[in-house]
DRENKOL-427873 format. One record per residue (C-alpha): x, y, z; residue in one letter. Coordinates in steps of 0.1 Angstrom, whole numbers, plus 5000, padded with zeros to 4 digits. Layout:
XYZA...
***
This chain:
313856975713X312956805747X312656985781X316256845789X317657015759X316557285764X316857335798X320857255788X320957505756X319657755781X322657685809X325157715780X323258075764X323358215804X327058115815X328358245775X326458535781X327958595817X331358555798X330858785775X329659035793X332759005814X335059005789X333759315772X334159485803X337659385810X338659475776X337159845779X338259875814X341759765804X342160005775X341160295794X343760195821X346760135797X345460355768X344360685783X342360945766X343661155738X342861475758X340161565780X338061675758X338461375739X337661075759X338360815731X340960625730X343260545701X343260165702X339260035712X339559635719X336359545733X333859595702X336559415685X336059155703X332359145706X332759135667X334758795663X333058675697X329658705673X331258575641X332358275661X329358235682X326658415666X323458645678X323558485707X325558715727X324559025706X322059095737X324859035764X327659305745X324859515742X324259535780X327459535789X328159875762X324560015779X326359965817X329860095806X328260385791X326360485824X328760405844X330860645828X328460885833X327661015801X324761175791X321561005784X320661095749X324461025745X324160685762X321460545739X323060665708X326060495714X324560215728X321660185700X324660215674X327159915687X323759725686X322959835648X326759735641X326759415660X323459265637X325059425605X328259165618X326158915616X324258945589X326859025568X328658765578X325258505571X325158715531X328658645524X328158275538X325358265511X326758485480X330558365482X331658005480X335058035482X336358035519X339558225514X337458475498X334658485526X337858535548X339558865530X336058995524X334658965562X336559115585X338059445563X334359545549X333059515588X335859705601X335159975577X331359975583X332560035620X334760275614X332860495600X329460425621X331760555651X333760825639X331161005623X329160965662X332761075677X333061355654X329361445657X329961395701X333061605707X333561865679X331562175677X331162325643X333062145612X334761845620X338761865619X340061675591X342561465610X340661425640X337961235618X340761035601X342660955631X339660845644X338260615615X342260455612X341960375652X338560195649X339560035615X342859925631X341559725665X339059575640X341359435617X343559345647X341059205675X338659075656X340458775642X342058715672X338558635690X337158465663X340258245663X340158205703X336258125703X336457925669X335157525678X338157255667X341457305669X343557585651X345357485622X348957525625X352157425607X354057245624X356857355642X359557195628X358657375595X359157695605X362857815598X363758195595X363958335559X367958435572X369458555603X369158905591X365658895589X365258745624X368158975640X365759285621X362559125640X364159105671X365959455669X362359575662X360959465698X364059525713X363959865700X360359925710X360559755744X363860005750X361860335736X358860185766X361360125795X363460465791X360460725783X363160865765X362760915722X364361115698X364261235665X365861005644X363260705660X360560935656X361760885616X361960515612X360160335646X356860355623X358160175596X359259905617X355459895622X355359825588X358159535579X357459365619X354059225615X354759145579X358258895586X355958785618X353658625594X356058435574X358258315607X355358225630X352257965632X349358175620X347658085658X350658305671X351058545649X347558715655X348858775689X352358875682X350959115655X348659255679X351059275709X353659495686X350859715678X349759755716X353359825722X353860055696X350860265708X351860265740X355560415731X353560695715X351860755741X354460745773X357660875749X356561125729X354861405747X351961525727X350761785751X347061905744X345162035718X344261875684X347462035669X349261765690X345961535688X347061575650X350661455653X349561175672X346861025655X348961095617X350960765629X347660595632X347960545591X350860405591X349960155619X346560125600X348560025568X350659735591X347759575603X345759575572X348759425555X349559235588X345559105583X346259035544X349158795546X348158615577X344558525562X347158455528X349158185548X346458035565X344357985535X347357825522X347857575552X344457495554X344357395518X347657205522X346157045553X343156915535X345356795503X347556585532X343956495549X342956405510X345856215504X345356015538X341755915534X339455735513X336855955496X333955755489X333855635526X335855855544X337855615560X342055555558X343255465525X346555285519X348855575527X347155685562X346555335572X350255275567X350455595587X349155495614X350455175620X353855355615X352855545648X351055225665X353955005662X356655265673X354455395701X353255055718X354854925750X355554625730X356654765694X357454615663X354154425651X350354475654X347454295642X345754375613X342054265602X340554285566X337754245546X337554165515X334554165487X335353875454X335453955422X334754335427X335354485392X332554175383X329554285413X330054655394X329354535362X326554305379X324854555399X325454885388X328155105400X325755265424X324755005443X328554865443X329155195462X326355155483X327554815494X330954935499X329755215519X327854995542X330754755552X332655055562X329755185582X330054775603X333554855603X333355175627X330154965643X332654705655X335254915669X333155085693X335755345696X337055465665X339255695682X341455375694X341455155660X342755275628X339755185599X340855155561X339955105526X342755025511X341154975473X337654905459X336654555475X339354575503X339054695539X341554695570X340954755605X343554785632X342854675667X343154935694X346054785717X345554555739X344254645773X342254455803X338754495788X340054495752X338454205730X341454035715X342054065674X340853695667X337453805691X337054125673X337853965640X334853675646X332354005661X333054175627X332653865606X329153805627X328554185613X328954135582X326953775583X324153975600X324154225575X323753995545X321053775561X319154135569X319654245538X321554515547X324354435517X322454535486X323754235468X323153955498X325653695497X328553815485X330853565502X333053835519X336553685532X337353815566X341353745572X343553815602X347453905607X348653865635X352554035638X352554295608X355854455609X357454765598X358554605567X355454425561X353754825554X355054855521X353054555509X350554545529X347154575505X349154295488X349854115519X345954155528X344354035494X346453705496X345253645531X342053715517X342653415486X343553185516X340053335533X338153205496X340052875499X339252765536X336152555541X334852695570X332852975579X335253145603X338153375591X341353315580X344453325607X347953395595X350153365626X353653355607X355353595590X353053815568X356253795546X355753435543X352353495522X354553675495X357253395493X354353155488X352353375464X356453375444X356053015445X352553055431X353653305403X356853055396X354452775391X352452985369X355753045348X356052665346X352852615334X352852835309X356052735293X354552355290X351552485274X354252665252X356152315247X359152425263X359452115292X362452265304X360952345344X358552045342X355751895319X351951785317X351451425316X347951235311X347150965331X344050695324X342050555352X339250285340X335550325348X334049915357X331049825340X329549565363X327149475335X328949475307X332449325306X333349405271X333249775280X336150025283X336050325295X338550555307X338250875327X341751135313X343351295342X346251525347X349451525365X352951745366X356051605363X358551845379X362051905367X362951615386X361051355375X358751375407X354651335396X352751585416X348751525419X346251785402X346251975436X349552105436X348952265406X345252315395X344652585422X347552795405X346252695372X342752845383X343553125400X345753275371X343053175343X344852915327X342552635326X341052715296X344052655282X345152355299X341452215292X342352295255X345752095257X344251785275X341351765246X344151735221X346651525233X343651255249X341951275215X345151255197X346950965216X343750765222X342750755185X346350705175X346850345199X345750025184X343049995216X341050225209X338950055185X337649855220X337850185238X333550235245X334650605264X336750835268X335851095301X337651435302X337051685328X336252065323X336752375343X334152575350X335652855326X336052665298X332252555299X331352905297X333853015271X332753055240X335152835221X334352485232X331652405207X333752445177X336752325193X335351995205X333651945172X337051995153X338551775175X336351525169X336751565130X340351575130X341051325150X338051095138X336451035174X332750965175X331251205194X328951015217X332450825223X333451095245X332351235277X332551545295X332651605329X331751925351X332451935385X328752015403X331252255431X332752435401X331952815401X330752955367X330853335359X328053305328X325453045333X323753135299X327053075277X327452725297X324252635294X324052695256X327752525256X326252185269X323452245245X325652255212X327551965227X324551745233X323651825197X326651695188X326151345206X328851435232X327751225267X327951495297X328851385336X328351555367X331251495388X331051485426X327451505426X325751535460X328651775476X326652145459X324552365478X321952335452X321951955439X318651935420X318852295408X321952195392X320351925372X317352155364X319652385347X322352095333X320951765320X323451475320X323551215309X325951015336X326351145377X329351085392X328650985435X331151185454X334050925471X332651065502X329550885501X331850545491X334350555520X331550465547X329450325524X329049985544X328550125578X326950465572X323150415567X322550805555X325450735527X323750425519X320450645509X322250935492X323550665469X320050505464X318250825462X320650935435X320150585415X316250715417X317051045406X319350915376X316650615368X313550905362X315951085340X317650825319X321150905337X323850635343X325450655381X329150625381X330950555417X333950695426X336850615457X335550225456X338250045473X336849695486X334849415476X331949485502X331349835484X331149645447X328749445465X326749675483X327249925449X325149645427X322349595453X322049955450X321649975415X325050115405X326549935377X329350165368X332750165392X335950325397X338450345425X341850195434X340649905445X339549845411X342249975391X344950285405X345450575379X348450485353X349650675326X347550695296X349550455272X350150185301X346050215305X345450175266X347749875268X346049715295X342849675272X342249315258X343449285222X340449305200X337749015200X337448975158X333448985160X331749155134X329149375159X332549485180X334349645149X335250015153X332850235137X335350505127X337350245104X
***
């Protein structure tokens, strides 16, 4: 601890310990005034509030102020004007129960896991260690000879009594954080009658107090009211309030004893007076009982609502308190209706467990929650969530003058996260985590709102760009489109299922131009939809769906064995020199392509070195082994393989390292400028290198003009396709297009 620590911790220790001192003395000085002395020979009075108090000041606080209570007993006790010995025995013996407080208290903190239990335990076993400790010093201090027998009980119910009363009370008072309390619109009387008994009770007591006047028949049955008051009190009140109106109907109580009932002097009226003490004893020990009861019960039922509020691996919102407290955002705002929400979201979560252990998973998830109170500064003003495993929200705080706005906050948190992943921070470095942004989430958007947040999120994966996705519209609007999504899905499956009711598959042919070789025909297979009404939709209206509901596999399956199947069936295809089909990146890892090209191939009686496959070098595969060991099989076989789009992957030459081909396919992009950009005009000869070193072939794709063929054959690429060669055309139509067949021996189909 540095000098200005401790120099602080010492400022606090002296101004509590001015307090305390203070407060004892008011609380002894008070009793005596209010509560005077059984007789005068007895100068100790039935209700004693300031040990109490030093008691739950020291549970609360701790030894701290032992030293403080302890001078302030030694200066009451001279000021008094007692005798010395007398002086330091009482003084010496509130000391010796003041450290068995706390040490008892530090035992059970040790020995007794249970709170509740700690609770019921605590307070009744020190009031009885008091109790006795100073009854058998007030016995021993004002009795000569054997003690009287009521006196001493009297005495040990009056010590036990403000202990069980007081005690609480300060530690509640003194007690860091906030009382827990039910709220106030939960608290309904059992019945009238039981609140028109409680308020008799006071009104009863308060009467007895104002007239000095009591008779008989409330001599009978004012102490059982002591009984039934503190106990309804419990049940009708927050727990905070009904310490004190407990102990404020016992303070009354005594006080009616005191002014109504004239006990005269003597211990025979000493007796009378102090009998009552058990039953008022009895009250607040029940009264103690049943408030500790309740509150155990609203603290556990506050932590199950916490519980159910928050996310217990980081602590943060989940689902239901996020929704919480956007409930309260947009109803309290000066603008209400709709705030912004940011989230975060980690791919293919269930996968990185499997990858990386469920530990580090955790740990990763952790972390981003840890940026996500980093980037709101003030987590007091911005609601933080995870709303499942993989998927984080943040509310902005509302807008103000020196407020970042939600699209700066949402670029700071995406920098964050960035950072974090170059650092190493993430355990599992690029993750490609999607940061999204909502702008207007509504009241009716919160019942959908993790939904709402994960298709932002598959927007986020489908952006190329490394900023965050914006939805200004409608969050609603994401769910009609993902319908859309879900209703294409439908479609698709139904063709695969060969009802064509909603819309069908078709295949389309577009020919690859051998510069070279003009005998040569080759085709490349591709897809289209053709809708309900007749309209053809490209691959991209419906691929993405396709992908994102795992039904390539499938539709890879179906285009293998309707190309295969119509090809070898039309009279062309004995001229036909290839046949291209494309391949998801699932299906080259699945573990039935092998044996379902090679019976293809059988069935349909298609050489296999007749038919090439293409991979996409941008495709994302799950299991590289299984896709390598795929191509393997398939070069066994003699099938040709093609990297399509080569040159637009982050890891070009890695990519061949791990997938020999036999043909790469230029992206169009490279094409377009091909006559005007020098850098394209490289790319393309560098890649003509490349392919020449490993026995490849270089297909280009998007040609569209004469200077391009041109340009192309200087290059050294020999193999062309593009609509300015030929435009895509349905698969028959392209078959037919072929020449008839040339009768020449070396030209005749092998397969016949």
């Amino acid at each position: 601890m540095g000098d200005d620590e401790t120099t602080e911790h010492t400022r606090h220790w002296l101004r509590d310990s001015v307090l305390a001192f203070a407060a004892w003395w008011a609380a002894a000085a008070l009793t005596t005034l209010l509560y005077p002395t059984v007789a005068d020979y007895l100068p100790i009075s039935l209700i004693w509030l300031a040990n109490a108090l030093a008691y739950g000041a020291i549970l609360s606080r701790g030894a701290q102020l032992i030293p403080a209570f302890t001078l302030a007993a030694l200066t009451w006790n001279i000021a008094r004007g007692d005798a010395p010995a007398d002086i330091l025995i009482g003084t010496g013996t509130f000391l010796a129960v003041m450290l068995f407080v706390r040490g008892f208290a530090r035992v059970l903190a040790r020995k007794v896991e249970h709170d509740q239990a700690r609770r019921l335990l605590r307070v009744p076993i020190i009031a009885m260690a008091s109790a006795t400790v100073f009854t058998s010093l007030g016995v021993w201090q004002f009795t000569d000879g054997i003690p009287d027998n009521a006196l001493t009980a009297g005495l040990w119910l009056s010590e036990a009594t403000s202990v069980l009363l007081f005690t609480p009370l300060a530690q509640q008072l003194l007690s860091p954080g906030p009382a827990i309390q039910r709220p106030l619109g939960e608290f309904r009387p059992v019945s009238g009658v039981i609140a028109a008994w409680t308020l008799t009770a006071f009104i009863v007591l308060a009467a007895l107090l104002l007239t000095g006047r009591g008779d008989g028949i409330a001599q009978r049955w004012l102490p059982y009211l002591a009984l039934t008051v503190p106990m309804l009190a419990v049940y009708m009140l927050p727990t905070a309030v009904t310490r004190f109106a407990v102990s404020g109907f016992v303070l009354v109580w005594v006080a009616v004893h005191y002014q109504v009932f004239d006990m005269g002097h003597g211990l025979v009226h000493v007796r009378s007076l102090l009998n009552g003490q058990m039953i008022i004893f009895t009250a607040s020990l029940i009264a103690f009982l049943a408030i500790e009861s309740v509150r155990s019960f609203e603290t556990a039922n506050r932590r199950l609502q916490a519980a159910r509020l928050r996310d217990g691996l980081t602590d943060l919102l989940n689902d239901m308190g996020l929704a919480s407290a956007l409930r309260e955002r947009l109803t309290g705002t000066p603008d209400p209706g709709h705030a912004p929400v940011i989230a975060v979201q980690v791919p293919d979560i269930d996968d990185l467990y499997t990858l990386v252990g469920h530990d580090a998973a955790l740990g990763l998830e952790r972390r981003i929650a840890e940026i996500l109170r980093q980037t709101t500064g003030n987590p007091g003003l911005a609601a933080t969530a995870r709303l499942q495993p993989g998927l984080f929200a943040l509310v902005p705080p509302a807008s103000g003058r020196r407020a970042q706005t939600p699209a700066e906050l949402a670029e700071g948190l995406r920098a964050r996260l960035r950072s974090a992943e170059q650092e190493g921070q993430l355990p599992t470095g690029r993750l490609g985590l999607r940061v999204t942004l909502l702008d207007r989430v509504e009241h009716d958007d919160l019942a959908h709102l993790a939904p709402l947040l994960l298709m932002a999120a598959r927007r986020a994966g489908g952006e190329d760009h490394e900023g965050f996705y914006r939805h200004s519209g409608r969050p609603m609007e994401l769910i009609e489109g993902h319908r859309e999504r879900l209703e294409r899905a439908r479609h698709l499956r139904e063709a695969l299922a060969g009802n064509d009711a909603e819309g069908r598959f078709l295949l389309y042919a577009q020919p690859i131009i051998d510069r070279r070789d003009r005998e040569a025909h080759r085709l490349e297979i591709l897809l289209r939809w053709a809708g309900a009404d007749g309209a053809i939709q490209s691959p991209g209206t419906f691929m993405p769906v396709a992908e994102d509901f795992g039904l390539m596999p499938r539709i890879d399956r179906w285009v293998l064995e309707r190309a295969l199947e119509q090809v070898r069936a039309h009279p062309a295809h004995a001229r036909l020199t290839e046949v291209a089909i494309n391949l998801s990146g699932d299906s080259l890892a699945g573990g039935w392509l092998p044996d379902t090209v090679a019976d293809l191939l059988e069935r349909h009686a298609w050489p296999a070195e007749r038919l090439c496959l293409e991979i996409t070098e941008t495709m994302l595969i799950h299991d590289t082994r299984a896709a390598r060991r795929n191509l393997d099989a398939l070069r066994a076989m003699g099938v040709h393989l093609a990297i399509d789009d080569f040159g637009t992957g982050r890891a070009t030459f890695a990519y061949l390292q791990e997938y020999p081909v036999d043909q790469l396919k230029i992206d169009g992009r490279f094409i377009r400028r091909l006559t005007e950009s020098g850098f394209d005009r490289e790319v393309v000869r560098s890649t003509c290198a490349l392919a020449d070193h490993m026995g490849s072939r270089v297909v280009a794709e998007f040609v569209e003009t004469d200077a391009q063929v041109e340009l192309l054959g200087e290059l050294g690429v020999d193999l062309l396709q593009g609509f300015g060669l030929a435009e895509p055309r349905p698969l028959q139509d392209g078959l037919a297009a072929i020449d008839p067949p040339v009768s020449t021996p070396d030209r005749r189909d092998p397969t016949d």
